[in-house]
C-alpha positions in Angstrom: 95.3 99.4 89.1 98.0 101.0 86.6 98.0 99.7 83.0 100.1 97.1 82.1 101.5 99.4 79.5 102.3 102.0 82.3 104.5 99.2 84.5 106.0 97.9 81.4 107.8 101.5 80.3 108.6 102.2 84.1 110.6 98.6 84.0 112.2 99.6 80.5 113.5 103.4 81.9 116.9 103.3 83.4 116.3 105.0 87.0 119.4 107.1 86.7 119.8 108.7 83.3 115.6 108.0 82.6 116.3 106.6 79.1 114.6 104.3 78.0 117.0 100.7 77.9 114.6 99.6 74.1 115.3 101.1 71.2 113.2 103.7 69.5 111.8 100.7 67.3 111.1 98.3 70.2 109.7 100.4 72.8 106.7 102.1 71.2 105.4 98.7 69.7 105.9 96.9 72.7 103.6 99.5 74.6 101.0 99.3 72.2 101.1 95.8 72.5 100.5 95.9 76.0 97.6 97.6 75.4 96.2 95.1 72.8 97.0 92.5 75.7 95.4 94.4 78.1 92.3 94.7 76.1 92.3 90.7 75.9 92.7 90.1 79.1 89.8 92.2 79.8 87.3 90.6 77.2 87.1 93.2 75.2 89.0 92.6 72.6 90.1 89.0 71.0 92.3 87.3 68.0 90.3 84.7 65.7 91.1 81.0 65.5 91.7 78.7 62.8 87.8 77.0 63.5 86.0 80.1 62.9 84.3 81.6 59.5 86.3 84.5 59.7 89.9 84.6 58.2 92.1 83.9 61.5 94.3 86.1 63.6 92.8 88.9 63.6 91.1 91.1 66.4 87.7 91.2 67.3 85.3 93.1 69.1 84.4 91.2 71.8 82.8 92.9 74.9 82.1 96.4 76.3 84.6 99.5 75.4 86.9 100.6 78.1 87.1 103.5 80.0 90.7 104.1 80.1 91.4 106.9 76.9 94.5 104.7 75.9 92.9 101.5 75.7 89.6 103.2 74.2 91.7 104.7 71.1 93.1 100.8 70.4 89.3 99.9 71.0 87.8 101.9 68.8 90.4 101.3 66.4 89.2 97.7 65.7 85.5 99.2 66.3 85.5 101.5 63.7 87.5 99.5 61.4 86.1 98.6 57.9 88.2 95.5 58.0 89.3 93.2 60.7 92.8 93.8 61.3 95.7 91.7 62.3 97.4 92.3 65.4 100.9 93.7 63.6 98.7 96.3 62.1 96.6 97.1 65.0 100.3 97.7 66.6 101.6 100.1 64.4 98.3 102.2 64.4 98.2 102.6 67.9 102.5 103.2 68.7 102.4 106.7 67.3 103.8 108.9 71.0 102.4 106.3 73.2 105.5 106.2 75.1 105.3 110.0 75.8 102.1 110.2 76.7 102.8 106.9 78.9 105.3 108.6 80.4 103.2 111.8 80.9 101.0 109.4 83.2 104.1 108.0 85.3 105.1 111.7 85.9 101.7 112.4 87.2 101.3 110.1 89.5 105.3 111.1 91.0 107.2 108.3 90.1 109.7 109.4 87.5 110.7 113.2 87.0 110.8 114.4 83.2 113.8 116.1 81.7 115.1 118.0 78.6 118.1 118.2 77.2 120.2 118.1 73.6 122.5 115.3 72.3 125.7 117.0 71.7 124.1 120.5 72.1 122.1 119.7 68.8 118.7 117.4 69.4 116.2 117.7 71.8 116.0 114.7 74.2 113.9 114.0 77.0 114.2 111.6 79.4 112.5 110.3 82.5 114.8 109.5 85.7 113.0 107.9 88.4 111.8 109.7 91.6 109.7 107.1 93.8 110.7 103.9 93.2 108.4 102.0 95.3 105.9 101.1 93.0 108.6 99.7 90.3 110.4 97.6 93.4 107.4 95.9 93.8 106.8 95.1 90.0 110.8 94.2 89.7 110.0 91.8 93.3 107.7 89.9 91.4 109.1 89.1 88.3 112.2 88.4 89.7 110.3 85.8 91.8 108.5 84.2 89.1 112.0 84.5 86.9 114.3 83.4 89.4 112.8 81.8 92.5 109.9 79.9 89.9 107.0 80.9 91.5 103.8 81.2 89.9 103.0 84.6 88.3 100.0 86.8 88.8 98.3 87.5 85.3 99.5 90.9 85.5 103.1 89.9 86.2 102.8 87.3 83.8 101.7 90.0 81.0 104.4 92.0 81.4 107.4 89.0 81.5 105.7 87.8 78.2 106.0 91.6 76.6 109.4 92.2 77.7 110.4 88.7 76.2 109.0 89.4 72.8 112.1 92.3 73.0 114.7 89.9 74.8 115.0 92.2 77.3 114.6 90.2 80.5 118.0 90.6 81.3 117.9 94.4 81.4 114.9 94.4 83.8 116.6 91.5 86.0 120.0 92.5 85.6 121.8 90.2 88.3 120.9 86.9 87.1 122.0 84.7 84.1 120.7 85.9 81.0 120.1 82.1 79.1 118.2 81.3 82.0 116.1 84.0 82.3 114.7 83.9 78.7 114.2 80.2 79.2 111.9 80.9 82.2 110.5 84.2 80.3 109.5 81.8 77.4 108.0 79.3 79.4 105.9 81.6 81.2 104.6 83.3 78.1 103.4 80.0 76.6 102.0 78.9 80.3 98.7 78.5 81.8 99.1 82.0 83.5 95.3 82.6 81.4 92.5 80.9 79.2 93.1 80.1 75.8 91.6 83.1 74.2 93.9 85.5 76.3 97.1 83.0 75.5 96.2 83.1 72.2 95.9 86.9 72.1 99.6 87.2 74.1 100.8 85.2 71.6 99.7 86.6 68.2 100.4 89.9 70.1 104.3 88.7 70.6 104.8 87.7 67.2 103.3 90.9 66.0 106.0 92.5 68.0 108.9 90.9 66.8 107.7 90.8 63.3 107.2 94.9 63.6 110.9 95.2 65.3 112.3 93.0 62.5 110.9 95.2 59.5 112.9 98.3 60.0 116.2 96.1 60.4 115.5 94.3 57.1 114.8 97.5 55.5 117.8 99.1 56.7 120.1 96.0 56.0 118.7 96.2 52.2 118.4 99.8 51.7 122.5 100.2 52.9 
């Protein structure tokens, strides 16, 4: 089973030119939120409530590390933590390369190509064009049928249309349909009963986090210009 993380940058890479179709502020937060969802989904890690002793919304130890050495090093992250952290945080300790080394996995396993080049002959780019698409028609199969058709996601589906929501990207991973529609749909999946509470609750503190981290850098920029 490939992370959620993994299937989330293959549906954000443009097959033909491999670039990625977020922006250098979205896509590396979004990954590592993936993995903080991932975590959740898997009991190991988990976001506080408002009944508990302990300030709320913020993550939690909760079971057994992982084995995987991407989800370990957000893992150990709240392990080894002096402090409880909130998810926003967590985020933007954990989005440092991710996508590259993301994308290292994707190229090992034959499904997109990597490639260097320079923007106007100047700055190194590299981009990742897809070679076996099979795996990614399958992924883009089911969201589409949960999106469009209405069907019931599976968890993992459900994950990922809940991810690329936080970005309002749905439309660039399901091109051919209407684009108001879509992020209704996306929406009401994210806040559905696709998982318990605790892993709801974690999606959506982990979706906030997200658009709160992609929002910083625009206010910045606006006020700084």
């Amino acid at each position: 089973m490939t992370l959620i993380a993994e299937d989330l940058l293959l549906l954000l890479l443009d097959d033909e030119s491999g670039k990625p179709v977020a922006d250098s502020t979205k896509l590396p937060r979004v990954l590592a939120g993936a993995l903080v969802v991932e975590l959740a989904m898997g009991g190991a890690l988990r976001v506080t409530g408002s009944d508990e002793q302990i300030e709320k919304d913020h993550v939690l130890v909760a079971g057994d590390p992982p084995a995987d050495v991407l989800l370990r090093r957000v893992f150990d992250l709240v392990a080894t933590g002096s402090r409880p952290m909130k998810p926003q945080k967590l985020i933007e300790k954990s989005q440092k390369n991710l996508a590259k080394e993301l994308a290292a996995r994707l190229v090992a396993r034959g499904v997109v190509t990597e490639q260097h080049d320079k923007v106007w002959g100047l700055f190194p780019r590299t981009t990742w064009p897809a070679r076996d698409t099979a795996h990614e028609k399958v992924l883009r199969d089911a969201l589409r049928s949960a999106l469009v058709d209405g069907t019931t996601p599976e968890p993992h589906s459900a994950a990922l249309i809940s991810l690329i929501s936080a970005i309002d990207l749905t439309h660039k991973v399901i091109e051919d349909a209407d684009k108001k529609l879509l992020k209704q749909r996306a929406k009401q999946i994210a806040e559905g009963e696709w998982a318990g509470a605790a892993v709801r609750k974690a999606v959506a503190d982990v979706n906030a986090a997200v658009m709160a981290a992609v929002m910083v850098p625009i206010v910045v920029s606006t006020t700084s210009s």
